[in-house]
C-alpha positions in Angstrom: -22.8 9.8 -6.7 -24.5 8.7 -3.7 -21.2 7.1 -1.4 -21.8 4.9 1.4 -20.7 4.9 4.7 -16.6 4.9 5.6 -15.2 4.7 9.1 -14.9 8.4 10.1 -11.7 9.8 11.4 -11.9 13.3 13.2 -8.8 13.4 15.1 -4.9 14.2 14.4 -3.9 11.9 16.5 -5.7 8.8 15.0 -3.5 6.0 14.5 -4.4 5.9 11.1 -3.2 9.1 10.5 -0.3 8.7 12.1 0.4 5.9 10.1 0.3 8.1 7.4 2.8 10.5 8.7 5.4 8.2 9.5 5.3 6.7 6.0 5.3 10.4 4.7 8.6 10.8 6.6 10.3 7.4 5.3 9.7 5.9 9.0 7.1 3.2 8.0 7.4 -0.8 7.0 9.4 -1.8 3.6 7.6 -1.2 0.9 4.7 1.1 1.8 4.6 4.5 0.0 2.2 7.3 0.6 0.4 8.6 -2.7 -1.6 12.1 -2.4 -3.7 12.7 -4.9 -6.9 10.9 -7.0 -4.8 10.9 -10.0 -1.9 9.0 -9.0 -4.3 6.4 -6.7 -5.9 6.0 -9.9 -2.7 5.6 -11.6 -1.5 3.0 -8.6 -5.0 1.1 -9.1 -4.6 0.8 -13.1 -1.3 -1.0 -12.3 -2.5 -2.8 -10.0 -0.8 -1.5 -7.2 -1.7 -3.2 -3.9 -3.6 -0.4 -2.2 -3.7 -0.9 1.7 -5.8 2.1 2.7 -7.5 5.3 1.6 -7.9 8.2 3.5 -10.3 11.2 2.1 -12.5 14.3 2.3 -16.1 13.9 2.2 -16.1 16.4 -0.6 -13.9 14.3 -2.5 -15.6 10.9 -1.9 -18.5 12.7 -3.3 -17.2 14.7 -6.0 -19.9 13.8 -8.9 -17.1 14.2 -11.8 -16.1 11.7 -13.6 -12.8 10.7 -12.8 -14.0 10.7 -9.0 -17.0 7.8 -10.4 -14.2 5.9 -11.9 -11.6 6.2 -8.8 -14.3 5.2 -6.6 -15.0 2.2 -8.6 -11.6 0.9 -8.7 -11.5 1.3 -4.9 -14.4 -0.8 -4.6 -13.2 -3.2 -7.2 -10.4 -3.7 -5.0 -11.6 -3.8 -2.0 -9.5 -0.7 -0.4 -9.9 0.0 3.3 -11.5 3.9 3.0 -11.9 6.2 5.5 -13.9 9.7 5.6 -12.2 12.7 7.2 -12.0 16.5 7.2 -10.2 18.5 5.1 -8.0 19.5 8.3 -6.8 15.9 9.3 -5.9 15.2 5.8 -3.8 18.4 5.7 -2.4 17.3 9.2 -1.5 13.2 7.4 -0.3 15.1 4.1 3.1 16.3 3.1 2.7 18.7 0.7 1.7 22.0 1.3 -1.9 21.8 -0.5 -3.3 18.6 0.0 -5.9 17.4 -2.6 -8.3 15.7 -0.4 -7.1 12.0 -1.1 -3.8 9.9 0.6 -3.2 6.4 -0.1 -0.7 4.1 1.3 0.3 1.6 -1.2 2.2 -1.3 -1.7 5.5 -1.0 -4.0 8.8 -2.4 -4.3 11.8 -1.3 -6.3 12.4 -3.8 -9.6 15.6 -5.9 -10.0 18.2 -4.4 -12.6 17.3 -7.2 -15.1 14.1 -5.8 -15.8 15.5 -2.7 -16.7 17.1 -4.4 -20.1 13.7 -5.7 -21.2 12.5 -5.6 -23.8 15.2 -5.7 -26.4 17.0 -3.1 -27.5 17.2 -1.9 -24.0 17.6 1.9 -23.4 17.9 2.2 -19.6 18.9 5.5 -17.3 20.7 5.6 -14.3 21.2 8.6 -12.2 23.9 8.3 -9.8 23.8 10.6 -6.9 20.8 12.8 -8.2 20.0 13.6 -4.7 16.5 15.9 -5.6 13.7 13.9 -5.2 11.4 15.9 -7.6 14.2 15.5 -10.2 14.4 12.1 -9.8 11.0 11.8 -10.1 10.5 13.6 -13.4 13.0 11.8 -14.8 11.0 8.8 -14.2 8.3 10.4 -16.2 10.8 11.4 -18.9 12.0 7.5 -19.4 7.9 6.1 -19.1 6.5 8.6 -21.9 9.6 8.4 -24.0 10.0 4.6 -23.8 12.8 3.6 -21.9 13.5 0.4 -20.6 13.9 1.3 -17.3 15.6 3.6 -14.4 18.6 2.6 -12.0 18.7 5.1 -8.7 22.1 4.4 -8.3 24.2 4.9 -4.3 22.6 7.8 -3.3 20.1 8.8 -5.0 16.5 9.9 -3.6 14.5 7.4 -2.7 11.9 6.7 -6.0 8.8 5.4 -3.2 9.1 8.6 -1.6 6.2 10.9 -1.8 7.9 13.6 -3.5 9.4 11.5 -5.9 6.1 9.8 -6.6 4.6 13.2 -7.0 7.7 13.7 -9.5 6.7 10.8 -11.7 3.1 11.5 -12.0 2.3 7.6 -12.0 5.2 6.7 -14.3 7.1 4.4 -11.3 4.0 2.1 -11.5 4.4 1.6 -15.5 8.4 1.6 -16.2 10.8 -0.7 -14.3 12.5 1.3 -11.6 15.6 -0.6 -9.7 17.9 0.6 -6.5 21.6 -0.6 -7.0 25.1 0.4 -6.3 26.8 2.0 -8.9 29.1 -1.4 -9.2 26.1 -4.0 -9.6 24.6 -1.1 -12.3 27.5 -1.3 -14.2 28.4 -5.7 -14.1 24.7 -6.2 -14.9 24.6 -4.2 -17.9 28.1 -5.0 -19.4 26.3 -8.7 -18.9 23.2 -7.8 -20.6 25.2 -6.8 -23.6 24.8 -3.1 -23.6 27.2 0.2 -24.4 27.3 2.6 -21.6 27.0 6.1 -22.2 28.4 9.0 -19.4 26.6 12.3 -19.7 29.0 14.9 -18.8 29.8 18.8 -20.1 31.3 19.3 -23.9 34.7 19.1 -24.4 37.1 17.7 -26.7 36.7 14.1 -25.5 33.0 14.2 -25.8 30.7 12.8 -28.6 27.7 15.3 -29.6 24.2 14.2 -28.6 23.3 14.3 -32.8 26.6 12.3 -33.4 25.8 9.6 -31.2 24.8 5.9 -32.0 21.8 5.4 -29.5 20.2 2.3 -31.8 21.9 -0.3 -29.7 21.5 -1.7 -26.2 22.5 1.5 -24.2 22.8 2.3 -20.5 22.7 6.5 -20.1 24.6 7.8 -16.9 23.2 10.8 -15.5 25.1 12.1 -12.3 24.7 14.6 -9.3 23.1 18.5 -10.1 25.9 19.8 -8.8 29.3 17.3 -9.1 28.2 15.6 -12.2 29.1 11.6 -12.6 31.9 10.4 -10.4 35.2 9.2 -11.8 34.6 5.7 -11.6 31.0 5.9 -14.1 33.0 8.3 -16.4 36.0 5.5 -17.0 33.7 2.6 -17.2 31.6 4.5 -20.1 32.1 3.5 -23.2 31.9 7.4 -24.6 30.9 10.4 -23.2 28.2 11.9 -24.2 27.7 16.0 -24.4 24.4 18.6 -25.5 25.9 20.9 -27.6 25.0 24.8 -25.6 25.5 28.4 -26.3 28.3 29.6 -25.3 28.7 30.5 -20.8 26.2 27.8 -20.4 27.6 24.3 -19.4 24.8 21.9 -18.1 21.4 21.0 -18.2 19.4 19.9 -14.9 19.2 16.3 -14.9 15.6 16.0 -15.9 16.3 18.2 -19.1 19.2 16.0 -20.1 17.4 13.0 -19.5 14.9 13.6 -21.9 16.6 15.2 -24.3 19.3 12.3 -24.8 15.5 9.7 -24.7 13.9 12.0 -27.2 17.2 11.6 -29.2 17.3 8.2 -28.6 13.5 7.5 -29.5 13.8 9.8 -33.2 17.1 7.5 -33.9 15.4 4.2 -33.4 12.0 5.2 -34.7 14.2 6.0 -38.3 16.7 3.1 -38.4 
């Protein structure tokens, strides 16, 4: 497909591509995220996403496939600042290790925690000190294709507009509500919003079996760190605690594998009640 002409950028020291960097390093203005890759810019631009600029290869702006036609379209459509550049600058503005050929920075602001109950019955995760961004990410993805109402990154857990993160979620932060909230506001606006809260933590004789559980009704799932698990103060303010039954020397899931494991129970319960 025939392109036309972009601004070109040649150097690593453009202020473009600075820009880029600084967002890539969580130094830039509230709300802009950087996006690497055609398939989540065409994710960002199916949701509507408020693109501000586009930076790419000349191979990529004139990659004949299909997909490109159609992210090229969209860009158009919306009337995206692009720039042309080399393959080097693009690795220099990148973060990950093998760029594709295509960074965005986008516009995109966490949701407030009463979106996350919506629609009704809500089935919402939080994760509460899941400090891995990837993780946090892909539990994103978990709760978008297994139809949760939304995800809470609760204290201090990673950032959900950073790259990695984004990466993580493979376009699933643009299509399920995501909030950022203390573990206190998490817990009052869901007790208010009518639902049970449910504490993932290891089996033991206090816990009730994944299989066992009632997930039909209004449910808030607690998720906590990789390595510490839920603090004290989730665990008491859950209504029960929730185990995966394992083989025996094996204790815990990473906290993307739980996550979807407890939605995927979730979704067969309410898909058969």
């Amino acid at each position: 497909m025939s392109r036309p002409a972009f601004p070109r950028i040649s150097r690593r020291q453009d202020p473009v591509v600075t820009r880029v960097r600084d967002i890539a390093k969580g130094a830039g203005p509230d709300g802009a995220v950087l996006l690497d890759g055609p398939r989540l810019l065409m994710d960002a631009f199916r949701a509507r996403v408020e693109i501000d600029l586009i930076l790419a290869s000349t191979e990529a702006l004139h990659d004949p496939s299909t997909d490109a036609r159609e992210l090229w379209q969209l860009a158009d459509a919306a009337g995206a600042a692009i720039y042309e550049s080399t393959t080097a600058v693009i690795a220099a503005a990148s973060p990950v290790r093998t760029p594709s050929g295509v960074v965005a920075i986008a516009r995109w602001s966490p949701s407030p925690l009463a979106e996350l109950w919506a629609p009704v019955p809500a089935l919402a995760i939080a994760l509460v000190n899941v400090q891995d961004p990837g993780n946090a990410g892909a539990v994103i993805r978990s709760a978008d294709g297994l139809g949760a109402t939304g995800v809470a990154m609760v204290a201090a857990t990673a950032d959900p507009g950073s790259a990695k993160a984004l990466r993580g979620a493979m376009g699933s932060t643009f299509r399920v509500p995501v909030a950022r909230a203390s573990l206190g506001d998490t817990l009052r606006a869901a007790r208010a919003a009518g639902l049970q809260i449910a504490a993932t933590t290891a089996p033991s004789p206090q816990t009730v079996d994944l299989h066992t559980a009632d997930l039909t009704a209004p449910t808030l799932i607690l998720l906590g760190n990789e390595g510490a698990g839920l603090p004290e103060r989730a665990l008491a303010a859950a209504d029960f605690r929730l185990s995966i039954a394992m083989r025996p020397g094996i204790n815990s899931f990473n906290v993307a594998v739980t996550s979807a494991l407890v939605l995927y129970e979730a979704r067969l319960q309410r898909s058969t009640r």
